[in-house]
C-alpha positions as CSV (number, residue, x, y, z in Angstrom):
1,X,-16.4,-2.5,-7.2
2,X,-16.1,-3.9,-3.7
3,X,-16.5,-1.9,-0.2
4,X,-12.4,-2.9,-0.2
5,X,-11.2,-1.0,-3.6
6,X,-13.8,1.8,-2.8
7,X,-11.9,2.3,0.6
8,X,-8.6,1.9,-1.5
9,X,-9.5,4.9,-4.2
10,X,-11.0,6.6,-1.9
11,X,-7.9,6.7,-0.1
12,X,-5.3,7.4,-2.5
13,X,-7.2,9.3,-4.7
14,X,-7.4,12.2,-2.0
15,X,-3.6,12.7,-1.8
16,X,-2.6,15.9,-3.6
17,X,-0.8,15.0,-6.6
18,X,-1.5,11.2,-6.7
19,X,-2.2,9.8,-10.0
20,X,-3.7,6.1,-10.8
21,X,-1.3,3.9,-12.5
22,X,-1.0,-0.4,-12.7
23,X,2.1,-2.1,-11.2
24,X,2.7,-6.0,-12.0
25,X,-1.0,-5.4,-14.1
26,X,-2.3,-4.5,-10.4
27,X,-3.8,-0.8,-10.1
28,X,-1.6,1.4,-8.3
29,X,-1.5,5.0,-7.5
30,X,1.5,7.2,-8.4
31,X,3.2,10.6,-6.9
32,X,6.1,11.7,-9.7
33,X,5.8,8.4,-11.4
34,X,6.8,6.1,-8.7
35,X,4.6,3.7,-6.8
36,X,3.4,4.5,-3.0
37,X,0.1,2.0,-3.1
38,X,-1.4,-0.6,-4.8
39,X,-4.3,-3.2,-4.4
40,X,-3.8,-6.8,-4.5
41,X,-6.3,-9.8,-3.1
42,X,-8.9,-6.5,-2.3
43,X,-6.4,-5.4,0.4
44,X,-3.8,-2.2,0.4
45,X,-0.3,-2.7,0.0
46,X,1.6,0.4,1.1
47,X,5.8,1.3,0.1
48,X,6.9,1.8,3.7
49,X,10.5,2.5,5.0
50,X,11.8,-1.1,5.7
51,X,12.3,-1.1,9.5
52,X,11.2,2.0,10.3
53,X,8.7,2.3,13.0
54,X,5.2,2.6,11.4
55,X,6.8,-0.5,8.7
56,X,7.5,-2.8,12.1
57,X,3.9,-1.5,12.9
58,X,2.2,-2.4,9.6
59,X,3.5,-5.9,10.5
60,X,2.4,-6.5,13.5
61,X,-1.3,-6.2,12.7
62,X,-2.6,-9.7,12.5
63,X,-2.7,-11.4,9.0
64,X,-0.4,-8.4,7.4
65,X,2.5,-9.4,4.9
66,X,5.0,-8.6,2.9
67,X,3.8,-8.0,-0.7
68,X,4.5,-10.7,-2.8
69,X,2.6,-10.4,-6.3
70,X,4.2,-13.4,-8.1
71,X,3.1,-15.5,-5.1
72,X,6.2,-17.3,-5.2
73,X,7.8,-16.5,-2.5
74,X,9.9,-13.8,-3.8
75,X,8.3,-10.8,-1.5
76,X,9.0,-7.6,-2.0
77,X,11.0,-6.4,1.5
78,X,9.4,-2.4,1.3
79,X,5.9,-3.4,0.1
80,X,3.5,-4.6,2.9
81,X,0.0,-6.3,2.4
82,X,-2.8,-4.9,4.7
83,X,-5.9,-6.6,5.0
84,X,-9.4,-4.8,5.1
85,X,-10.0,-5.3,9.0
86,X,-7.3,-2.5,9.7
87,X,-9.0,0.3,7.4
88,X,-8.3,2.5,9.7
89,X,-4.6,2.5,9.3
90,X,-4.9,3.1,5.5
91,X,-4.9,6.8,5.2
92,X,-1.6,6.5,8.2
93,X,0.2,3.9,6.1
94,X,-0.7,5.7,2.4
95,X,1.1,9.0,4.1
96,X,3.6,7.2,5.4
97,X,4.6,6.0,1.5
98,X,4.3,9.6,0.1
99,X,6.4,10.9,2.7
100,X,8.8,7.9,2.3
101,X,9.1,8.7,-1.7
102,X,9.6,12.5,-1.3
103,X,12.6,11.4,1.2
């Protein structure tokens, strides 16, 4: 397991009633069945509010993305990729997509 996906479970794992899961064959975690996180190219991909302020955030870090598993082009507009060298907003943007699903 790499230092990345360590981070990742560590992460979601510590959310009170988060549950591990896959999306798109991907491991995800889950709060009442529906998706909040996932891992993809050993970097956190987060559910955020589209436009809200922490999802304009998210995007403005250097190298971030929108989530885009089929890597066709087709990304998905609430899902944002987040590399590795912003760790520190993981635990932010994971809180953020909990709050975001129980809205």
């Amino acid at each position: 397991m790499t230092k990345e996906e360590e981070y990742y479970h560590k992460i979601a794992s510590a959310i009170s009633g988060a549950e591990k899961s896959q999306m798109f064959g991907k491991p995800c975690y889950k709060i009442n069945k529906k998706a909040f996180c996932c891992f993809f190219e050993n970097e956190m991909v987060f559910k955020l509010k589209f436009n809200s302020e922490l999802y304009q955030e998210a995007l403005s870090l250097d190298g971030t993305k929108l989530f885009d598993p089929s890597g066709k082009g087709r990304a998905m507009k609430e899902w944002v990729q987040v590399s590795f060298e912003y760790v520190e907003f993981w635990e932010k943007f994971a809180d953020s997509a909990v709050e975001y699903l129980k809205s």
